[in-house]
RODO-2510 file (C-alpha; in nm, 4 decimals, decimal comma):
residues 193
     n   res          X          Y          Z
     1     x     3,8162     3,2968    -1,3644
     2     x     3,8046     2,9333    -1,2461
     3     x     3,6887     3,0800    -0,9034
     4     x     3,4185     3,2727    -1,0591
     5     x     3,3112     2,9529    -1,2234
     6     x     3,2889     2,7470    -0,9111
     7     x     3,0465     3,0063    -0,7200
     8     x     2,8018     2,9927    -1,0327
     9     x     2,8209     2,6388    -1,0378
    10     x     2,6840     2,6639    -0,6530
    11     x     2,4211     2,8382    -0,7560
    12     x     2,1758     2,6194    -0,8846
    13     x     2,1873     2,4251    -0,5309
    14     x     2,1930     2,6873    -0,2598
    15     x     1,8663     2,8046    -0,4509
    16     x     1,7073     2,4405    -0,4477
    17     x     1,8326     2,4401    -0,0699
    18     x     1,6476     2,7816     0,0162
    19     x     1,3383     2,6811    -0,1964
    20     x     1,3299     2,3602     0,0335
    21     x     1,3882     2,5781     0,3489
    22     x     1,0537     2,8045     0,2799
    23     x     0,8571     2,6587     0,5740
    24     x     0,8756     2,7221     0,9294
    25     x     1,0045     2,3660     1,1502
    26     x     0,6770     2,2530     1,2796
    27     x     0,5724     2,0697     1,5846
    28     x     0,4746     1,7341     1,4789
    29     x     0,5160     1,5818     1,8057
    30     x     0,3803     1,6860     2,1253
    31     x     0,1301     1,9620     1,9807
    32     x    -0,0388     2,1724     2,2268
    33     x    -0,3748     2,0008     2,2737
    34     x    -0,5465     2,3863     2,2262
    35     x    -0,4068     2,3862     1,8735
    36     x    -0,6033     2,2920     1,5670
    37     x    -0,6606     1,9144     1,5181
    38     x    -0,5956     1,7403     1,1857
    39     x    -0,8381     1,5731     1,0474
    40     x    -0,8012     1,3950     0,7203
    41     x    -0,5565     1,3562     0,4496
    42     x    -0,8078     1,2529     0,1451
    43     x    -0,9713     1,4507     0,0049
    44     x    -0,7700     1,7944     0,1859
    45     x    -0,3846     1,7961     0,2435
    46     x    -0,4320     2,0555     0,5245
    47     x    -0,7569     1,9825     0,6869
    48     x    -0,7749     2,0672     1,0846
    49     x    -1,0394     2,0965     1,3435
    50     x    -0,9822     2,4494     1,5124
    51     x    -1,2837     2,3689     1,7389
    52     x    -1,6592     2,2422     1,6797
    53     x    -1,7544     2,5724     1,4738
    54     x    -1,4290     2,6462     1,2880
    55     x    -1,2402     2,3723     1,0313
    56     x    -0,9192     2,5534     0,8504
    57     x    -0,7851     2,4207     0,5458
    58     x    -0,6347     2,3640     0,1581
    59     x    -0,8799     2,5202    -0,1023
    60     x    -1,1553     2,2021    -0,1430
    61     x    -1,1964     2,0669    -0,5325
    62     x    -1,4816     1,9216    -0,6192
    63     x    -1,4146     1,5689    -0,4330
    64     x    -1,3548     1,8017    -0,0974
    65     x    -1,6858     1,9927    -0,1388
    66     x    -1,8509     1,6757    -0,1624
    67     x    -1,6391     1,5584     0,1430
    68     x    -1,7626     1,9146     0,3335
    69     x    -2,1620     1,8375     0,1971
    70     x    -2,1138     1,4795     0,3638
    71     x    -1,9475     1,6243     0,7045
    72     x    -2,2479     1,8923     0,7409
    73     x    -1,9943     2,1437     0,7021
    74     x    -2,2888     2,4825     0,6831
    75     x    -2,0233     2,7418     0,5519
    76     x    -1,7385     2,7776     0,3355
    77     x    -1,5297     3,0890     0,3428
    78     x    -1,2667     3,1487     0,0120
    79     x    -0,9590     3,3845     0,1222
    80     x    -0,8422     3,3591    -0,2490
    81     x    -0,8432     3,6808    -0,4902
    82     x    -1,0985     3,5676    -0,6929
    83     x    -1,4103     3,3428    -0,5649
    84     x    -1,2835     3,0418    -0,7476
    85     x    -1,5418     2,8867    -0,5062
    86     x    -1,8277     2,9372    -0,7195
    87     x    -1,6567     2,7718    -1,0297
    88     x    -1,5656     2,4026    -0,8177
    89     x    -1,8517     2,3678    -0,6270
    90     x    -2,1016     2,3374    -0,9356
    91     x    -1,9271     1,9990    -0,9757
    92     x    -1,9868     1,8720    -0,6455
    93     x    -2,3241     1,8204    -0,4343
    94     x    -2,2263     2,0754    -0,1588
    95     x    -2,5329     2,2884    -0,0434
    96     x    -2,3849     2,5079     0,1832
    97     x    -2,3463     2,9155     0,2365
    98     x    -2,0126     3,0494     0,0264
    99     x    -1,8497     3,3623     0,1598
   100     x    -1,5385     3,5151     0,0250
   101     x    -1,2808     3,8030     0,1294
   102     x    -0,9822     3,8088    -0,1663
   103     x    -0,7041     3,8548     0,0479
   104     x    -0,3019     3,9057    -0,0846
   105     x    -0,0518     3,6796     0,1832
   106     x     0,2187     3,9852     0,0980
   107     x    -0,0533     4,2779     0,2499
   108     x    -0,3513     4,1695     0,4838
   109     x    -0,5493     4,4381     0,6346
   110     x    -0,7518     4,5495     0,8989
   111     x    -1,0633     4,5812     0,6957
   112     x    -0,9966     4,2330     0,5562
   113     x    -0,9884     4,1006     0,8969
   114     x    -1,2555     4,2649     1,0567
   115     x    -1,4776     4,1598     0,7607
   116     x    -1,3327     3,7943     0,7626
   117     x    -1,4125     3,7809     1,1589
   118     x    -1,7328     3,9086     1,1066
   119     x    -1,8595     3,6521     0,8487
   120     x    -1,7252     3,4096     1,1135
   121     x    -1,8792     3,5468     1,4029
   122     x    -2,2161     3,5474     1,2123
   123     x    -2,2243     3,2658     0,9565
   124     x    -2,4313     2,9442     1,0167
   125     x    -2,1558     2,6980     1,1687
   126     x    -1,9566     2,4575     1,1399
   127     x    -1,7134     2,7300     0,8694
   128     x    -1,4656     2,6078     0,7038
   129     x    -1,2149     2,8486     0,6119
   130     x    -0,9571     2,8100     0,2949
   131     x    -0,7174     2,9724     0,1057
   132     x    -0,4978     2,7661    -0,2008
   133     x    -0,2689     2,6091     0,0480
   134     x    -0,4299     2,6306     0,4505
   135     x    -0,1255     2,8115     0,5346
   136     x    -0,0423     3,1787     0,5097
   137     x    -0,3715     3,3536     0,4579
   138     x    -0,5930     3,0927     0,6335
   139     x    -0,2965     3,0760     0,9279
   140     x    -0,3027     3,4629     0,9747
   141     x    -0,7127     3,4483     1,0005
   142     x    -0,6860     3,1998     1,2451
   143     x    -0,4564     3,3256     1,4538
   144     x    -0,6894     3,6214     1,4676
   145     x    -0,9492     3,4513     1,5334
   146     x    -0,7603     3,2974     1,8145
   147     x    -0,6795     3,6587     1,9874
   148     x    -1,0194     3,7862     1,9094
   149     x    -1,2503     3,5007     2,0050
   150     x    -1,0893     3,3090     2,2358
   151     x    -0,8609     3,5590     2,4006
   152     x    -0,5155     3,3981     2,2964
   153     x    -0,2378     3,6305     2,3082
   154     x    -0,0460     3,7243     1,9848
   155     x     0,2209     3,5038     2,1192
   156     x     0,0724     3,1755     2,1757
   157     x    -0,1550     3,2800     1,8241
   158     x     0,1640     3,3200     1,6128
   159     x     0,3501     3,0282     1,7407
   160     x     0,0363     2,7820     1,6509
   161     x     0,0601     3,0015     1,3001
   162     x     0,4004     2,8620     1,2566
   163     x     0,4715     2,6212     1,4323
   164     x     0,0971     2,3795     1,3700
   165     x     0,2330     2,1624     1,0774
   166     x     0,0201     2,4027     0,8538
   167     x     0,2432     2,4772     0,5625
   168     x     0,3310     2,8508     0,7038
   169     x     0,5925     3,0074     0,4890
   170     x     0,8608     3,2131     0,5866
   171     x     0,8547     3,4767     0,3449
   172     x     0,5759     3,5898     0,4618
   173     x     0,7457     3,7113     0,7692
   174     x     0,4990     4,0586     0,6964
   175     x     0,2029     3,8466     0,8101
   176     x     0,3724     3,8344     1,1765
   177     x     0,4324     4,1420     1,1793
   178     x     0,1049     4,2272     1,1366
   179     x    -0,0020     4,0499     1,4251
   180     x     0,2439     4,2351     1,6167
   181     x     0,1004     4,5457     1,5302
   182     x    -0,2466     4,4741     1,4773
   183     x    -0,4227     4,6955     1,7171
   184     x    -0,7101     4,4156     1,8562
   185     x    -0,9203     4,6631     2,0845
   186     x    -0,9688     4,8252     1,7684
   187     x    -1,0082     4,5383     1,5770
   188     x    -1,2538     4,3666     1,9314
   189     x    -1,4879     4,6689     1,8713
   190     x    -1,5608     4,6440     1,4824
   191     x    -1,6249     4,2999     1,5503
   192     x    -1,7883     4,2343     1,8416
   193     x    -2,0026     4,5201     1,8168
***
């Protein structure tokens, strides 16, 4: 009895230690000069520069719309299930085009993609792209984006994906393995086409 009582005791703390333990160890020294490049803290937490068309990042309140309006950022694309978009940026001055694919972290699919990399392939630039946190949904897109575009393997993709200081979180260990298996001739011809 006074065995069973220590273990529950534990338990409490081993789940604050794997709660703490949900992201990936990131590379905050010595990033790959190829990866995405933060940019601010204020008014984003996870605001990077992917390259002079693409920006990645946190979902942008009002203040960060305003920030995006004042940066000449053209596009904003929401990977959020519902275009909460819409509803923030009435409160800010930003002008831009809003685009939106609702996207789950626990099940991304092809036809998400390929409609996410359209909108980027054809949307006036610079796009920022956003989900609630920059990591998981926005990190999957990227790394995409990465393989598709600019011809990364799924390799080099995945380890920016969790390895960038972007937040990505473990349990979402599905949205590797959908890299892994994503099928990107297939995916290369609905684009590109």
């Amino acid at each position: 009895m006074k065995l069973a009582k220590k273990h529950l005791n534990l338990a409490p703390i081993l789940v604050i230690i794997s709660l703490l333990s949900c992201t990936t160890r990131s590379l905050k020294e010595h990033r790959p000069e190829q990866w995405a490049q933060k940019i601010t803290e204020r008014p984003f937490h996870n605001l990077y520069k992917v390259n002079d068309s693409i920006y990645r990042s946190d979902r942008p309140l009002d203040l960060g719309f305003n920030f995006l309006q004042e940066n000449k950022i053209a596009s904003v694309l929401d990977l959020r299930r519902k275009h909460k978009d819409l509803i923030t940026v009435k409160h800010s001055h930003y002008k831009g085009n809003l685009y939106a694919v609702s996207m789950k972290a626990t099940k991304v699919t092809d036809k998400e993609i390929i409609q996410v990399l359209r909108i980027l392939k054809t949307a006036p630039k610079p796009i920022l792209v956003h989900c609630t946190y920059g990591s998981d949904r926005t990190g999957v897109v990227m790394a995409m984006y990465r393989i598709v575009f600019e011809d990364w393997s799924k390799d080099q993709a995945i380890e920016e994906m969790k390895r960038g200081n972007y937040d990505y979180h473990w349990l979402f260990h599905n949205l590797i393995r959908y890299i892994h298996q994503s099928d990107i001739s297939y995916i290369k011809e609905q684009v590109l086409q």
